[in-house]
Wavefront OBJ file of the C-alpha trace (Angstrom):
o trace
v 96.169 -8.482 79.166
v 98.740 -7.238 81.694
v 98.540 -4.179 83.225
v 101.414 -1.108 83.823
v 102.110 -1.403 87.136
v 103.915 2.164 88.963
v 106.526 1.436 90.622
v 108.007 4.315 93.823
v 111.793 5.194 92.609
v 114.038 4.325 95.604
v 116.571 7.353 96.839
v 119.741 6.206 98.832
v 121.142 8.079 102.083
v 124.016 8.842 100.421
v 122.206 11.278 97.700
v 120.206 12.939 100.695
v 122.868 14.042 102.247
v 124.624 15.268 99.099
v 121.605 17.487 98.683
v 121.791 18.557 102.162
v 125.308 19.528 101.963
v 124.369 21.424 98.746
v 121.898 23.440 99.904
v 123.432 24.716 103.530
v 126.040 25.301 101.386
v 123.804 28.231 99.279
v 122.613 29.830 102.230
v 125.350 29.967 103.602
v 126.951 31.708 100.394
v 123.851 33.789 100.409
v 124.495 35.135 103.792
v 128.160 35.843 103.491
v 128.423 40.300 103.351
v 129.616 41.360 99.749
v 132.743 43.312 99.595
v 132.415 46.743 98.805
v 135.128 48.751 96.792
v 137.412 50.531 97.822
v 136.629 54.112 97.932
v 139.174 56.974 98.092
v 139.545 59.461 100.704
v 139.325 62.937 99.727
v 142.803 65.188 100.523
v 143.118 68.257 102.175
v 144.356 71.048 99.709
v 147.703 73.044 100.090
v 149.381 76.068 98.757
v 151.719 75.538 96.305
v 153.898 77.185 94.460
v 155.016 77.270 90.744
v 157.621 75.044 90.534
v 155.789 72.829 93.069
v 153.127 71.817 91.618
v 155.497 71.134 88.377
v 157.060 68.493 90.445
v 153.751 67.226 92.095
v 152.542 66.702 87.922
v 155.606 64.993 87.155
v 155.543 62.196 90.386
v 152.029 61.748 89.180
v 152.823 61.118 85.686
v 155.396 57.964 87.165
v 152.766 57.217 89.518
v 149.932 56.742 86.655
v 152.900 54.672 84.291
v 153.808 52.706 87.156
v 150.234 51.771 87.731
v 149.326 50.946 84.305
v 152.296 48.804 84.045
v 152.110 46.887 87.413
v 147.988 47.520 87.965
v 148.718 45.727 91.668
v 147.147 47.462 95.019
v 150.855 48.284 96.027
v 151.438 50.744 92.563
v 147.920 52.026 92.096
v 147.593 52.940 96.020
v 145.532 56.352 95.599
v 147.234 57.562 98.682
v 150.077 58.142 96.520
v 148.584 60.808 94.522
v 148.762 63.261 97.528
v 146.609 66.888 98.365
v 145.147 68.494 95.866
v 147.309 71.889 95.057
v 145.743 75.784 95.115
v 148.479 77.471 93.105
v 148.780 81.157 92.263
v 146.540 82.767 88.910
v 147.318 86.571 87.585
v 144.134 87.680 86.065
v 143.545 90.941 84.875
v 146.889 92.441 86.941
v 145.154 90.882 90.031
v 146.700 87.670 91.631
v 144.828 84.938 93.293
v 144.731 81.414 94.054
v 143.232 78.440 91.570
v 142.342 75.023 93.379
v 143.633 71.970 91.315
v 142.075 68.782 92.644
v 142.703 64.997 92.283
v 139.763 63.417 93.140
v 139.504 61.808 89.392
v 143.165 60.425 89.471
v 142.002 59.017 93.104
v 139.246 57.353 91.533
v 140.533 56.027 88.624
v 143.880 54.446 90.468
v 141.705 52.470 93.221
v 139.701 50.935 90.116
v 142.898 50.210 88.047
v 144.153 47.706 91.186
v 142.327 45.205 89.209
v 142.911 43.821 85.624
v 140.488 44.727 82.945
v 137.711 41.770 82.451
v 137.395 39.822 79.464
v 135.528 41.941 76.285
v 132.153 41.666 76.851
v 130.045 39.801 74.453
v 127.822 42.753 74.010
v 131.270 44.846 72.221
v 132.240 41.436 70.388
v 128.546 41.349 69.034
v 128.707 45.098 68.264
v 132.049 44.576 65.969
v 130.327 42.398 63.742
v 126.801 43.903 63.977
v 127.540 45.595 60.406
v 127.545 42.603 58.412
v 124.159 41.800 58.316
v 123.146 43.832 55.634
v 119.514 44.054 57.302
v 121.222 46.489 60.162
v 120.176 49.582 59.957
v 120.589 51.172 63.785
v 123.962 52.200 64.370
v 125.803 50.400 67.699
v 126.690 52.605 70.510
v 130.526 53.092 71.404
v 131.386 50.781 73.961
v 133.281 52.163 77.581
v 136.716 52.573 77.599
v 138.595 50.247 79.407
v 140.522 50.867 82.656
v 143.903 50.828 80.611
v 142.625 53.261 78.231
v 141.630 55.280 80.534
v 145.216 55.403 82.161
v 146.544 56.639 79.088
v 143.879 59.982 78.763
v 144.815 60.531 82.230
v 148.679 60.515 81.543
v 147.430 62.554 78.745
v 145.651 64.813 80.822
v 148.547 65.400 83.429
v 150.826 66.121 80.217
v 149.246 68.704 78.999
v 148.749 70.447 82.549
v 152.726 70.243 82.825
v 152.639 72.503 79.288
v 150.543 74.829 80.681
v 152.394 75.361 84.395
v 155.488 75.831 82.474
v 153.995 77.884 79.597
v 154.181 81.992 80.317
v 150.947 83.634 81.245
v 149.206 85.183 78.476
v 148.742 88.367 77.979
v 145.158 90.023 77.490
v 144.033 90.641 74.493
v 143.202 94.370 73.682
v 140.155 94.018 71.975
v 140.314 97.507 69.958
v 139.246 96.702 66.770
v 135.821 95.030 68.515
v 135.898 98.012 71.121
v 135.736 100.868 67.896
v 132.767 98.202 66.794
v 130.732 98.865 69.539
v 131.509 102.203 70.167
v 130.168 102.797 66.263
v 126.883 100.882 67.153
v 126.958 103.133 70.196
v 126.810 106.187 68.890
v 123.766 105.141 66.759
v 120.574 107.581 66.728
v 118.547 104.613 68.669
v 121.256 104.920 71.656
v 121.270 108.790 72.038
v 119.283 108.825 74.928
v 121.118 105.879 76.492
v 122.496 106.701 80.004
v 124.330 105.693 82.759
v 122.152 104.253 85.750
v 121.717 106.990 88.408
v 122.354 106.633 91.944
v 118.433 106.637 92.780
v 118.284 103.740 90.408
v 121.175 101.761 91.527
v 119.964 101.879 94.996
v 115.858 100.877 94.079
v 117.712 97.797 91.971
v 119.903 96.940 94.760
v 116.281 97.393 96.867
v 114.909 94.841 94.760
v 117.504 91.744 94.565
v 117.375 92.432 98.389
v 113.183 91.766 98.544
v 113.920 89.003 96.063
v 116.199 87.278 98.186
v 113.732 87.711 101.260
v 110.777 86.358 99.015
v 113.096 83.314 97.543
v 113.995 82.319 101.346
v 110.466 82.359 102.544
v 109.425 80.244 99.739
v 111.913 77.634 101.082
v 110.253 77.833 104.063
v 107.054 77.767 103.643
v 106.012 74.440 102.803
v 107.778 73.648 106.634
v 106.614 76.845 108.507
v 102.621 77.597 107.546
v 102.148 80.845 109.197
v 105.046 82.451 107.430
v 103.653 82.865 104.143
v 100.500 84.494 105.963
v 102.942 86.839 107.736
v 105.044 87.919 104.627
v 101.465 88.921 102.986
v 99.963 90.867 105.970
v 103.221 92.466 106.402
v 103.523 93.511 102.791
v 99.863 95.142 102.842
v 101.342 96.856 106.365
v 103.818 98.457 104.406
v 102.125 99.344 101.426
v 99.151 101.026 103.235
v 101.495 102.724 105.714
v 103.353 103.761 102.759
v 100.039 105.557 101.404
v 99.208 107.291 104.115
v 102.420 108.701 104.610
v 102.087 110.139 101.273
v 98.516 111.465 101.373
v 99.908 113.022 104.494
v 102.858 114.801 102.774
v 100.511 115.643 99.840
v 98.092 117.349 102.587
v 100.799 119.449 103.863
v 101.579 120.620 100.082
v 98.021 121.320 99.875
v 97.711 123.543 102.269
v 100.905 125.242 101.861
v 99.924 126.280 98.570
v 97.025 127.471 99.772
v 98.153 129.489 102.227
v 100.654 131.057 99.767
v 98.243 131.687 97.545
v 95.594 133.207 99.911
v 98.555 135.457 101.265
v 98.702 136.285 97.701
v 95.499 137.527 97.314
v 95.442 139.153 100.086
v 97.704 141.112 99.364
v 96.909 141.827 96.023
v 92.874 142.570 97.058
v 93.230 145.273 99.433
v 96.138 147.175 101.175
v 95.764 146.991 104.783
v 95.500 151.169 105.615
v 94.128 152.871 108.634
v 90.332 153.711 108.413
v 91.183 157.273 108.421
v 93.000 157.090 105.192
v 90.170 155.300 103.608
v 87.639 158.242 104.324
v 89.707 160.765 103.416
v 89.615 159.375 99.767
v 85.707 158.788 99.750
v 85.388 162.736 100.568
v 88.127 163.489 98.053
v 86.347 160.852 95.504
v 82.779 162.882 96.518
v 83.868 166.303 96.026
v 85.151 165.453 92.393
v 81.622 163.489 91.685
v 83.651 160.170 91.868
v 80.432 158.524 93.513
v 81.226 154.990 92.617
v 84.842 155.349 94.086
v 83.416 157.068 97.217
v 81.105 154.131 97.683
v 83.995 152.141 97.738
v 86.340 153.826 99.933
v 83.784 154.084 102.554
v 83.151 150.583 102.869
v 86.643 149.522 103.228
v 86.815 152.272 105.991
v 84.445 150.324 107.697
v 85.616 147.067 107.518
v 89.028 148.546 109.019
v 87.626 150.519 111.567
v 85.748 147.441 112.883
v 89.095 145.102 112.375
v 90.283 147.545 115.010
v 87.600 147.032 117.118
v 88.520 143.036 116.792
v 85.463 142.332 115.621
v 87.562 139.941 113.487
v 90.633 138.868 112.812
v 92.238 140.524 109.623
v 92.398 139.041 105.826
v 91.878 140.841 103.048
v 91.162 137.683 101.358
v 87.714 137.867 102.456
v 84.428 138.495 100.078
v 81.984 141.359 101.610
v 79.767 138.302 102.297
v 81.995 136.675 104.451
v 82.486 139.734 106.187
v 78.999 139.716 106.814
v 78.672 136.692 107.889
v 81.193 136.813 110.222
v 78.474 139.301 112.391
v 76.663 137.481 115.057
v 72.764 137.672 113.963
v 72.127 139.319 117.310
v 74.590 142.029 116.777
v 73.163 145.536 116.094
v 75.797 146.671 113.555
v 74.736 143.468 111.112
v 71.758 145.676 109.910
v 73.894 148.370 108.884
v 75.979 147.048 107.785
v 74.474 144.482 105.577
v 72.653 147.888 104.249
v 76.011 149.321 103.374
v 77.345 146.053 102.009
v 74.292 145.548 99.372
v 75.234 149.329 98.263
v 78.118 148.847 97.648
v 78.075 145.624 95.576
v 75.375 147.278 93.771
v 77.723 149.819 92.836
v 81.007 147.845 93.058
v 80.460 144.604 91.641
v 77.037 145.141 90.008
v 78.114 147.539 87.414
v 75.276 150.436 88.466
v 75.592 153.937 87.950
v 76.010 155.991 91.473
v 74.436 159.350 92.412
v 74.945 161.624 94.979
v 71.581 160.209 97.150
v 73.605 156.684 96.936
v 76.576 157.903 98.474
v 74.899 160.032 101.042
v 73.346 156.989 102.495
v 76.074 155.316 102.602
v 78.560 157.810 104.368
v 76.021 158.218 106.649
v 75.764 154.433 107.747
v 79.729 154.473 107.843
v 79.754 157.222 110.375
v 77.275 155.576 112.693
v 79.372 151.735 112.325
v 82.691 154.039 112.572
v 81.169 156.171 115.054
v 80.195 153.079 117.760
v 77.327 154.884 118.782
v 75.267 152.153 118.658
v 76.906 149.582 121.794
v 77.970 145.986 121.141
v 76.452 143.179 122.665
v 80.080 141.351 122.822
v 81.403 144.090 125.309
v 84.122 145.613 122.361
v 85.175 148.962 124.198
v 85.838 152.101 121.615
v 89.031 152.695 120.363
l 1 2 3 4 5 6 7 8 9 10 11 12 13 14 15 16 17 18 19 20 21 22 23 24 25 26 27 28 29 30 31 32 33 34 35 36 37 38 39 40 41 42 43 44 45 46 47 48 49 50 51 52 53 54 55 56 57 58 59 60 61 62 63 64 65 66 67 68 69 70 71 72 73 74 75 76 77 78 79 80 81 82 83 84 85 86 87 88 89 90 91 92 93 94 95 96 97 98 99 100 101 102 103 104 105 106 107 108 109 110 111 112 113 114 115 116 117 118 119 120 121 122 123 124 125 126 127 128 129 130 131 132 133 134 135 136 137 138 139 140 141 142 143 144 145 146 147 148 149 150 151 152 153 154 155 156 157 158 159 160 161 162 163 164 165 166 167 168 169 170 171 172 173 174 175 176 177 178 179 180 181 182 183 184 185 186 187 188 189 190 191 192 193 194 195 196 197 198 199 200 201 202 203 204 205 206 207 208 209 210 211 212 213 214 215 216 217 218 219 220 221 222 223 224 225 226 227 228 229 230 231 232 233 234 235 236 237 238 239 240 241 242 243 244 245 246 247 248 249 250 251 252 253 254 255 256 257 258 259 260 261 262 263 264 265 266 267 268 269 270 271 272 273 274 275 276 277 278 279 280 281 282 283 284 285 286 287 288 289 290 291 292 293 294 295 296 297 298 299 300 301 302 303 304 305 306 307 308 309 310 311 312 313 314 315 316 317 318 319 320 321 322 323 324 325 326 327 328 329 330 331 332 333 334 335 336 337 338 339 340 341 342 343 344 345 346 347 348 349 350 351 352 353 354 355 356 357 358 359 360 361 362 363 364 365 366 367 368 369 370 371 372 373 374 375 376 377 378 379 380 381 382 383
């Protein structure tokens, strides 16, 4: 029995160097830069009038039929198109300038130098995609060609000619929709609706303003880490500051009120009069057997006569027991009169009836405080 025997195939020079040739020949097509397209440079605007930019729309109309017809580098050159065109707008009896740019015309001539490609199969496929009656997705629209997109942009550039050479419009009046809203206006749910005042107009304006500042830093804080800290310390700054200065101001109130109101009282109490006066009413009030009124006038004779004697400063404000304790323990007129001051609250404020004995003792511990027979141990001279 014979065996297979494997023979080595045998390759000729000439088909090496075919595949040689073949294969510098893909690197080197590998290596070669790949054109890119064309891109078009973007013109500087300029200020046009009217009837100028009627006759920059109508060159550009020839310029996008002359493309479509010859679509060659030399008639679809998108330096031919020109700046764009800021022409004048009156809006609302105001006049201003509009900017009308080119950039898509630009674009579209520098891809219309070259001729559309050959349908794709895709579109061909998508024609006849209905037929099988198994289809039940729906095919997307393909592109529109280069070509067909020349004609929406003659199109386009038509229509703007109709509108440069159309007369502005007038604005509408809107007074049947005005009288509508003035109706739902004067609905009972809008009868306290008001104007913004000035306060409130300037806190709002306050507000976009700390917005902004809070927006900004919240650019910058992922870069700068120490400024969110510093926004937040700052804030607390303000806001405590902010308190103080109002507990401050709410002090002063305070006490301004207080001192208003103790001025008040004060004068309300007891009218400031000269001792003197004040015991010529206790002896009036004793000889008509007014005891409890001649109790009373003789104490207030002694609290002026020693006001005069600056044993403290005047206020009429004061309770008999702050007079009191206004005495220095060490004093010798605190004994009588802290005698005379129980006696007369008694009487005074304690509702009791007053006798003759009652108001004996107590005219004769006013004459001896009046009197200054006893001496001070604070130096006060006699007056």
């Amino acid at each position: 029995m014979e065996q297979a025997t494997w023979q080595r195939p045998k390759i000729g020079v000439s088909a090496l160097v075919a595949c040689a040739v073949a294969i510098g020949a893909g690197l080197a097509q590998a290596q070669a830069p790949i054109a890119a397209a064309p891109v078009p440079t973007a013109a500087q605007s300029r200020e046009a009038s009217l009837a100028e930019y009627r006759d920059h729309l109508q060159s550009l109309m020839a310029l996008v039929k002359a493309c479509a017809r010859e679509r060659n580098a030399k008639a679809c050159d998108p330096a031919q198109v020109g700046p764009d065109d800021r022409i004048p707008v009156a809006q609302a009896g105001k006049t201003g300038r509009r900017l009308v740019g080119y950039g898509w015309l630009r674009s579209l001539l520098s891809k219309a130098q070259d001729q559309d490609a050959a349908e794709p199969v895709s579109r061909v496929a998508g024609k006849f995609a209905k037929k099988d009656a198994g289809a039940q997705e729906s095919v997307l629209p393909p592109p529109p060609t280069t070509t067909e997109m020349l004609g929406a942009a003659e199109a386009r550039l038509t229509h703007d000619m109709k509108q440069a050479g159309a007369p502005p419009q007038a604005q509408p009046a809107y007074g049947p929709e005005r009288k509508t809203m003035e109706q739902v206006l004067a609905g009972r749910e809008f009868r306290n609706l008001n104007q913004p005042s000035a306060r409130e107009a300037v806190l709002e304006q306050i507000n976009d303003w700390l917005n902004q500042i809070f927006a900004s830093a919240a650019r910058f804080a992922p870069r700068v880490a120490w400024l969110g800290r510093v926004i937040v310390w700052g804030f607390l700054l303000l806001v405590g500051a902010g308190l103080v200065w109002g507990l401050m101001q709410f002090e002063r109130r305070r006490r301004t009120l207080l001192k208003s109101a103790s001025e008040a009282s004060a004068a309300g109490a007891v009218p400031a009069r000269d001792w003197q006066l004040w015991l010529e009413d206790a002896r009036r009030d004793a000889a008509a057997c007014a005891w409890r009124q001649a109790i009373h006038s003789v104490y207030w004779a002694v609290i002026a006569r020693l006001e005069v004697r600056r044993l403290w400063p005047a206020d009429r404000a004061r309770t008999p027991r702050e007079y009191l304790a206004l005495v220095a323990d060490d004093d010798p007129r605190k004994t009588g009169l802290s005698a005379l001051t129980r006696s007369f609250e008694r009487v005074w404020y304690g509702g009791r009836d007053a006798a003759e004995p009652d108001y004996r003792s107590a005219e004769q511990l006013a004459e001896e405080l009046i009197a200054g027979g006893i001496s001070s141990t604070r130096g006060d001279a006699a007056q």
